[in-house]
VMD Tcl script that draws the C-alpha trace (Angstrom):
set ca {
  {0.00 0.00 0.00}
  {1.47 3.37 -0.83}
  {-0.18 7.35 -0.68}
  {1.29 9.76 -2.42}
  {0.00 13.21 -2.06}
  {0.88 16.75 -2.14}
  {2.29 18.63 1.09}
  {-0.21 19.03 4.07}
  {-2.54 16.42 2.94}
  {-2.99 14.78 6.03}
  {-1.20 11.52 5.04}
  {0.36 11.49 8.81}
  {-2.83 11.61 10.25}
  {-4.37 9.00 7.84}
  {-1.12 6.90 8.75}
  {-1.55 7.60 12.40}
  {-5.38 6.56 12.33}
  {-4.25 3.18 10.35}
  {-1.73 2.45 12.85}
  {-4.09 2.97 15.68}
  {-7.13 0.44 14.22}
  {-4.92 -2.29 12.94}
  {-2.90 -2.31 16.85}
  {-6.41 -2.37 18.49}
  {-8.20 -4.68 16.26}
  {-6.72 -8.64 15.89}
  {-7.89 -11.52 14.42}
  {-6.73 -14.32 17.58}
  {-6.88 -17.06 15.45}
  {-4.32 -15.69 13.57}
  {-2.28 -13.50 15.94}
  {-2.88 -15.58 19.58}
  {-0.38 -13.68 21.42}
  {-0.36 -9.46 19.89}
  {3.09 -8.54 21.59}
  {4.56 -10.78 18.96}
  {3.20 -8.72 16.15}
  {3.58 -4.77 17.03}
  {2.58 -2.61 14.40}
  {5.60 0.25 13.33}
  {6.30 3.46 11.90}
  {9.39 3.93 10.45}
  {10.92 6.67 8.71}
  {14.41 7.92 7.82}
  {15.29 9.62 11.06}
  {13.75 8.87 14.54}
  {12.39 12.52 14.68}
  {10.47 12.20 11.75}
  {9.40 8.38 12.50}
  {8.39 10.14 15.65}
  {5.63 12.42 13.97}
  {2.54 9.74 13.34}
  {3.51 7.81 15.98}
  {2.87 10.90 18.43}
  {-0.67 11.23 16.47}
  {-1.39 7.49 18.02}
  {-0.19 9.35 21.57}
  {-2.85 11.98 21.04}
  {-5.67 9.24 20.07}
  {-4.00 7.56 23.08}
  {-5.01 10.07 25.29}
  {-8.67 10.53 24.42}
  {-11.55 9.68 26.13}
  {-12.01 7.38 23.22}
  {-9.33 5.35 23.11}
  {-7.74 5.66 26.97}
  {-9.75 2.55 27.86}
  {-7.75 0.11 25.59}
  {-4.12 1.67 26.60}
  {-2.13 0.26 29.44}
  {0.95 2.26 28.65}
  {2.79 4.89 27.10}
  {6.84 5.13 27.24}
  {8.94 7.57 24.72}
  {12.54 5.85 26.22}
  {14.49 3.80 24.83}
  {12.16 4.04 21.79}
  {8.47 5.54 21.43}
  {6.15 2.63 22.56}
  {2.48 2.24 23.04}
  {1.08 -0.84 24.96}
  {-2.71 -1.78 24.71}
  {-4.80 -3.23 27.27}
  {-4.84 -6.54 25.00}
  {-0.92 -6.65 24.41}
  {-0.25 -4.82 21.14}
  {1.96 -2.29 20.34}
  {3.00 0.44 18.22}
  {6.37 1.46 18.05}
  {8.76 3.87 16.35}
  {11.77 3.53 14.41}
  {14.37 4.66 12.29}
  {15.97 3.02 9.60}
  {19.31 4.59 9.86}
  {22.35 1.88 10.36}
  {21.11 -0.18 7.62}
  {17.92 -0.66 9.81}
  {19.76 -1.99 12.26}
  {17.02 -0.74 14.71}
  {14.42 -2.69 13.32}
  {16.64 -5.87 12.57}
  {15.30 -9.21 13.90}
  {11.89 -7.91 15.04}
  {8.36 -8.90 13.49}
  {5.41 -6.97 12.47}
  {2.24 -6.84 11.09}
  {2.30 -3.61 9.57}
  {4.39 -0.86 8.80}
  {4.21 2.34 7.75}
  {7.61 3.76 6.13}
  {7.33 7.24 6.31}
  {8.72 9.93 4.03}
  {9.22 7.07 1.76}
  {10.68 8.86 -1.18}
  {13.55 9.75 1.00}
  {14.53 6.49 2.32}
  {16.19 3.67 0.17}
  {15.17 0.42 -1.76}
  {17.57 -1.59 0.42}
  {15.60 -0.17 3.32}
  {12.26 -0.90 1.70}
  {13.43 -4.63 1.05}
  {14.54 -5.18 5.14}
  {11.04 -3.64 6.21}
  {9.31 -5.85 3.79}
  {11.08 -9.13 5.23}
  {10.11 -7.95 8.93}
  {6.25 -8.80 7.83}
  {6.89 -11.77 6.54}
  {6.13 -14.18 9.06}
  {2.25 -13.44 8.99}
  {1.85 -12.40 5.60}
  {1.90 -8.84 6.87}
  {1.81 -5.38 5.25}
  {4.11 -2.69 4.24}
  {2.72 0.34 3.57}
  {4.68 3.59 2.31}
  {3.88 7.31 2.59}
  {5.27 10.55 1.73}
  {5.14 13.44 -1.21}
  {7.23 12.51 -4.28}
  {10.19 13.27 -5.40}
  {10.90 13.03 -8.91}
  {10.96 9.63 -10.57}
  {13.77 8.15 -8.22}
  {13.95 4.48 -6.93}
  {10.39 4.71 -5.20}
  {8.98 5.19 -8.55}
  {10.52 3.00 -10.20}
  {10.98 -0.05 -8.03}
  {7.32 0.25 -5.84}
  {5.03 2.40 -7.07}
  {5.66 1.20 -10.48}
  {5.34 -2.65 -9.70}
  {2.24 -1.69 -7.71}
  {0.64 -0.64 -10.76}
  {1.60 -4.03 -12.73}
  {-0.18 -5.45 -9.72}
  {-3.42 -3.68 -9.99}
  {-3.34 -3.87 -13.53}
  {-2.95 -7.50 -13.68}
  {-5.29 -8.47 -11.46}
  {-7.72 -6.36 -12.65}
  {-6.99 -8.36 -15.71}
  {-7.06 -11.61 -14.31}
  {-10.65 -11.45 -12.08}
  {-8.66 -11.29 -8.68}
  {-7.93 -9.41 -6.02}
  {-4.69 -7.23 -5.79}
  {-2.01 -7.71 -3.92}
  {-1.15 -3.82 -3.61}
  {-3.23 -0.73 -3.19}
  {-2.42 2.79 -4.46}
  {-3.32 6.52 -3.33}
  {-2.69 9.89 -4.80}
  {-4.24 12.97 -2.79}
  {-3.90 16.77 -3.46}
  {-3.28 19.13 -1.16}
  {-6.39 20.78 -1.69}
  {-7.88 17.61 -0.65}
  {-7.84 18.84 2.88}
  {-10.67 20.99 4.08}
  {-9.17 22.19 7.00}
  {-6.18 24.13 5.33}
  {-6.13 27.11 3.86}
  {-6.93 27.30 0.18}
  {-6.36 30.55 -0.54}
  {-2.70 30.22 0.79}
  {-2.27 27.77 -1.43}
  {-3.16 29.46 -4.30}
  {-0.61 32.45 -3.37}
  {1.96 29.61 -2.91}
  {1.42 28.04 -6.25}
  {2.25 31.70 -7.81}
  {5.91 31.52 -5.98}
  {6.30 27.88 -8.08}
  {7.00 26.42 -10.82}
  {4.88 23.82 -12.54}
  {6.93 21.10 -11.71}
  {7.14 22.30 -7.92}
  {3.29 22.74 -8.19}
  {2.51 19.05 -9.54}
  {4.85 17.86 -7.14}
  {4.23 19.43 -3.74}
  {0.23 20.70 -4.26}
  {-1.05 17.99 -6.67}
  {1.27 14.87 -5.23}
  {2.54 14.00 -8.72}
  {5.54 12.25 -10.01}
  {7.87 14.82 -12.38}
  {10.33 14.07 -14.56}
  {14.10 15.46 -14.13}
  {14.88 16.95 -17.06}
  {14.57 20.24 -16.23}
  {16.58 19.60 -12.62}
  {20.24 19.65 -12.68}
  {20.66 17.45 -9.44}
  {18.87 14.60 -9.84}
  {16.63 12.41 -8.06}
  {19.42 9.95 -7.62}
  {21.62 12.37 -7.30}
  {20.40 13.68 -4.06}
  {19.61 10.48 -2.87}
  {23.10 8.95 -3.55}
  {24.10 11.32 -1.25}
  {21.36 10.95 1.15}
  {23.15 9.00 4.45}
  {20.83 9.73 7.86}
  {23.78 7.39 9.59}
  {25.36 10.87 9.69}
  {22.63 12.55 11.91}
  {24.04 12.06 15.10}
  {27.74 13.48 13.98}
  {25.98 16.47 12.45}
  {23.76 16.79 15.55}
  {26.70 16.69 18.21}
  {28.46 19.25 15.85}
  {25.54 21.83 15.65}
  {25.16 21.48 19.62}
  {28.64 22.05 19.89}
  {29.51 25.41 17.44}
  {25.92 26.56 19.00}
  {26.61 26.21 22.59}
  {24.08 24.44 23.16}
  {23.61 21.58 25.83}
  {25.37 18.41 25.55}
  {25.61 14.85 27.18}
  {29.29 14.46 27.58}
  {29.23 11.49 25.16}
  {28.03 13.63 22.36}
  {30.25 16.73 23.40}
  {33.23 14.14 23.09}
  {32.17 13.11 20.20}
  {32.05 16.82 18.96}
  {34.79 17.88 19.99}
  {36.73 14.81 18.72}
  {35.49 15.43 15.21}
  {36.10 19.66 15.17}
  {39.92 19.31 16.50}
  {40.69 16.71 13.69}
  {38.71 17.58 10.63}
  {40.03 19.99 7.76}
  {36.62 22.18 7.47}
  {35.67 24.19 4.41}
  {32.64 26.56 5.52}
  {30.65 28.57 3.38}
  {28.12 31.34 3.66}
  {25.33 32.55 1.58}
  {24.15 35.99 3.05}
  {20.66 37.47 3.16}
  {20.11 40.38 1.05}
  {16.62 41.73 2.49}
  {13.80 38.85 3.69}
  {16.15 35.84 2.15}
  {17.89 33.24 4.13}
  {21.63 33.72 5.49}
  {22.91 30.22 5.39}
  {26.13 28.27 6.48}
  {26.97 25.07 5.45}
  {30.88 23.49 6.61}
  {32.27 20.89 5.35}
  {34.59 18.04 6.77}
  {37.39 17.61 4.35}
  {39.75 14.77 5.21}
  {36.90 11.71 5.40}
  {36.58 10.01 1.90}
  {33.86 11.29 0.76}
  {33.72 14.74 2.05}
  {30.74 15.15 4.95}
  {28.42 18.31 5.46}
  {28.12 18.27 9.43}
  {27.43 21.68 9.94}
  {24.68 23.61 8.80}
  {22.65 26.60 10.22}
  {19.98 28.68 8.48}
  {18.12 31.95 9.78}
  {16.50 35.46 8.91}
  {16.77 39.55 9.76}
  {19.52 39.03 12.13}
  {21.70 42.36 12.29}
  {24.81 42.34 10.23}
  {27.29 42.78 13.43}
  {25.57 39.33 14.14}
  {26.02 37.51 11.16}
  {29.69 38.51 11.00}
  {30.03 37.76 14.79}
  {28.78 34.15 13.38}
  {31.26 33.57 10.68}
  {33.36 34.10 12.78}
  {32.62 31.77 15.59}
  {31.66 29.20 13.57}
  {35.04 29.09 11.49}
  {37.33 29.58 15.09}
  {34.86 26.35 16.39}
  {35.63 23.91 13.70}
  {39.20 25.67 12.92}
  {38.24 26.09 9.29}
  {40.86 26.45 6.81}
  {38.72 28.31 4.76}
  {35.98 30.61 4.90}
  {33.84 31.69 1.80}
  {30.97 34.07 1.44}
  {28.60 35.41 -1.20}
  {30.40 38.94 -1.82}
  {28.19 39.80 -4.84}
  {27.13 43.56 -4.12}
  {28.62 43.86 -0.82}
  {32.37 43.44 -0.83}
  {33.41 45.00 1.91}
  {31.75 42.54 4.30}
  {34.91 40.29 4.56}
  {36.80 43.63 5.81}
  {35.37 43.97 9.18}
  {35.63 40.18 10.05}
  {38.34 39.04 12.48}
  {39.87 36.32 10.64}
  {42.87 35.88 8.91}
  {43.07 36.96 5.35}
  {44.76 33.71 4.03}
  {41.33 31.91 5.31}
  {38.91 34.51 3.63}
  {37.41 33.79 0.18}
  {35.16 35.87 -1.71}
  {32.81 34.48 -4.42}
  {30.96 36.66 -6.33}
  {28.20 35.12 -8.19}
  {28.23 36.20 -12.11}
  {25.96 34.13 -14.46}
  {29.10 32.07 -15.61}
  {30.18 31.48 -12.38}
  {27.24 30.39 -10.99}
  {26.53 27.82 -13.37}
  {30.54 26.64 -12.90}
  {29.72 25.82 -9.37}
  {26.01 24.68 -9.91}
  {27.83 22.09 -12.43}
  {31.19 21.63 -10.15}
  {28.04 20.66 -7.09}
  {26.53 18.25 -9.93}
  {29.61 16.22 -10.81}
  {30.78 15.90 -7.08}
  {27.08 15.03 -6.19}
  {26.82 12.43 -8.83}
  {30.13 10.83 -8.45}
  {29.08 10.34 -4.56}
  {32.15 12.60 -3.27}
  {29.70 14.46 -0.89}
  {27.60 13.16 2.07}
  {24.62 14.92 3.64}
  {22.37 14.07 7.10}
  {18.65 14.53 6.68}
  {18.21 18.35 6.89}
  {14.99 18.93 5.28}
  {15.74 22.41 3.72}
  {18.80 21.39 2.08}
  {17.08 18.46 0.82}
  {13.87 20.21 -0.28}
  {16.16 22.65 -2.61}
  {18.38 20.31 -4.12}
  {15.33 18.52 -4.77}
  {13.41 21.74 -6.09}
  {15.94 23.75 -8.07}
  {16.12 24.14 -11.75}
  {18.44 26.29 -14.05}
  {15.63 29.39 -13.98}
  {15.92 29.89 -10.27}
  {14.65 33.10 -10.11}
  {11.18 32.44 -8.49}
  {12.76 29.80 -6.04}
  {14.08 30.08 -2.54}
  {17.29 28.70 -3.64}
  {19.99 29.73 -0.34}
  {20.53 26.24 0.60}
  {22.10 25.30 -2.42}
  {24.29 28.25 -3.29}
  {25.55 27.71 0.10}
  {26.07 24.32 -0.18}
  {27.66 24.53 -3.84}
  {30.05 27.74 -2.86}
  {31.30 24.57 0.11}
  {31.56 21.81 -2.63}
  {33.64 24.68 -4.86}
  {35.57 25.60 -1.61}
  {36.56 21.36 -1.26}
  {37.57 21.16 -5.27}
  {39.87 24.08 -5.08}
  {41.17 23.45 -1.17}
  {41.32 19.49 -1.97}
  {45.17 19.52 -3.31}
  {45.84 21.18 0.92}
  {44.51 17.66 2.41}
  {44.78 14.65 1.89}
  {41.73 12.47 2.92}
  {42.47 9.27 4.83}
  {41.73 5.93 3.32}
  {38.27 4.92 4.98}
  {40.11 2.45 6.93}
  {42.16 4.76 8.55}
  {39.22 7.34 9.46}
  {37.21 4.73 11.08}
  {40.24 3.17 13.09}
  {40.46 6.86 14.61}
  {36.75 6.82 15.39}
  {36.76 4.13 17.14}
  {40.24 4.72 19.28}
  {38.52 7.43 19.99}
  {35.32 5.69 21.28}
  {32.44 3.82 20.63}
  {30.03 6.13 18.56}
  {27.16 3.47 17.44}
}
mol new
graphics top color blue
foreach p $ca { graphics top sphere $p radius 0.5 }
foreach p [lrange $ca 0 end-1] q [lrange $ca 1 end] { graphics top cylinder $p $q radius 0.2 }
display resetview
């Protein structure tokens, strides 16, 4: 079973609701004993797997439904016990699913399913396999990539043939549009669809599957270098340049990666009600790793310089670029040494050098990147006439990949072996 829809459908809520009514409702003679056969919602992150699976907490809670729960725990995972023994749970399937490995179900929901991975898809698939159970997958498209192609696709073939052959199907498919929800607002989406493009607008209102061709980062692209394994080093690394709270196992772990990394950061500055947005760079893994990233508005320009600076003396970046088109003097009044401060000024033919340097190092896999949704919304959104999109994310990101090309001949990146021998001497990070 798969939905597709458009953006604020309701498609958590509908997989929330699912979730709920399969867990309360058994057939004994085929599930004696529930606790055997919890029902899941998994997604690419825990915080996003998290989202549905609260909806069951707030259906949990009601006057409704408090009668059949025993018990609601959030630690070590998100858990809900009913009075007659089943469960719903929540997952992640970062680690090669490793959190989800050697566990049985009876349904899952895979979340955000467009952003995951086939190899993920097959391990969920296996996990209902001892009852015959069911997979389901939601999320909003995103281009024609592997979930196209490999499920939605053969889900099709499976309607179509049995539709052919007098029999019931072994798959069931739903498309939604974001007007489909009455309790949004219609006239913002209207405005909204006259900030997109028609692709953007098929995609995110109507639910649709788009072709590439008019994207230069792929589909594939973006999802070759898709790896939410990375979360918790980008996480730890955030907390740390922020100054933010940390367990001491994550500040280690922080400060472990910041004092040996070679960091390339890169800053695209708000003009007027834009984004300002940093993205850094970890140079000497193989491939290179984004693990620092930080995006805001309308904070005062003795601010944002305050910030490049503190964010390049945190990670002891080698080099420092920033968008210096129409306002070259910025780099002036920053306290950092001259031989770390790059200017990029963005002419037409520049631009598209980096755009295309950010494609070839994207689809040669020499870049890694956590789950952070408004990097990967962009990438997934841009097109060569930008000039109606929020596009921030990726200049920032593709002035970083142009600051690693021409600062790759200073460092030499370890052979993998060699980067995860010093992980692990310095501790145990799964």
């Amino acid at each position: 079973m798969y939905v597709s829809t458009g953006n604020r459908f309701g498609k958590t809520e509908l997989a929330g609701v699912i979730l709920m009514i399969v867990s309360a409702f058994i057939v004994p003679e085929r599930i004696p004993n529930p606790a055997d056969f919890p029902v899941l919602n998994a997604s690419i992150t825990q915080d996003q797997a998290n989202i549905a699976w609260r909806f069951c907490e707030r259906l949990a809670e009601s006057r409704r439904f408090e009668h059949w729960v025993d018990d609601v725990v959030t630690s070590p995972f998100p858990t809900i016990r009913l009075a007659h023994g089943g469960e719903i749970w929540a997952r992640s399937t970062q680690h090669d699913c490793k959190y989800v490995e050697g566990h049985k179900f009876r349904l899952i929901n895979f979340d955000e399913i467009a952003l995951g991975t086939k190899e993920s898809l097959d391990v969920l698939r296996m996990r209902v396999a001892d009852i015959d159970g069911t997979v389901m997958g939601t999320g909003t498209p995103r281009g024609k990539n592997w979930y196209y192609r490999d499920a939605w696709r053969k889900a099709e073939n499976e309607i179509a043939a049995a539709r052919a052959e007098e029999r019931r199907a072994r798959a069931f498919l739903m498309t939604g549009a974001s007007y489909d929800n009455p309790h949004i607002s219609h006239s913002y989406l209207r405005e909204m669809e006259s900030t997109m493009s028609e692709r953007q607008v098929a995609q995110k209102i109507r639910g649709e599957f788009t072709d590439d061709a008019a994207k230069p980062f792929s589909s594939d692209a973006v999802d070759g270098c898709l790896n939410p394994d990375l979360n918790f080093d980008y996480d730890a690394v955030c907390a740390y340049v922020r100054g933010a709270p940390m367990r001491a196992r994550q500040r280690k772990r922080a400060e472990f990666l910041t004092s040996t990394g070679y960091w390339v950061c890169a800053w695209d500055l708000a003009k007027a009600v834009d984004w300002t947005v940093c993205c850094a760079l970890r140079m000497d893994t193989k491939p290179w790793q984004l693990l620092y990233f930080d995006r805001y508005q309308r904070r005062p320009w003795p601010n944002v310089e305050s910030d490049i600076k503190h964010v390049a003396d945190a990670l002891g970046s080698r080099a420092v670029y920033y968008d210096a088109t129409g306002m070259d003097q910025t780099g002036d009044h920053l306290d950092i040494e001259p031989w770390r401060i790059h200017k990029f000024m963005f002419t037409a033919a520049r631009k598209t050098d980096m755009i295309n340097n950010a494609v070839r190092a994207m689809e040669h896999q020499e870049v890694e990147i956590p789950y952070i949704e408004p990097l990967i919304e962009e990438l997934n959104d841009y097109e060569w006439q930008d000039k109606a999109l929020v596009q921030d994310c990726v200049m920032s990101f593709g002035m970083s990949l142009w600051g690693a090309m021409e600062n790759a001949a200073r460092v030499g990146p370890q052979p993998e072996a060699e980067v995860g021998d010093s992980l692990r001497a310095a501790g145990d990070w799964t």
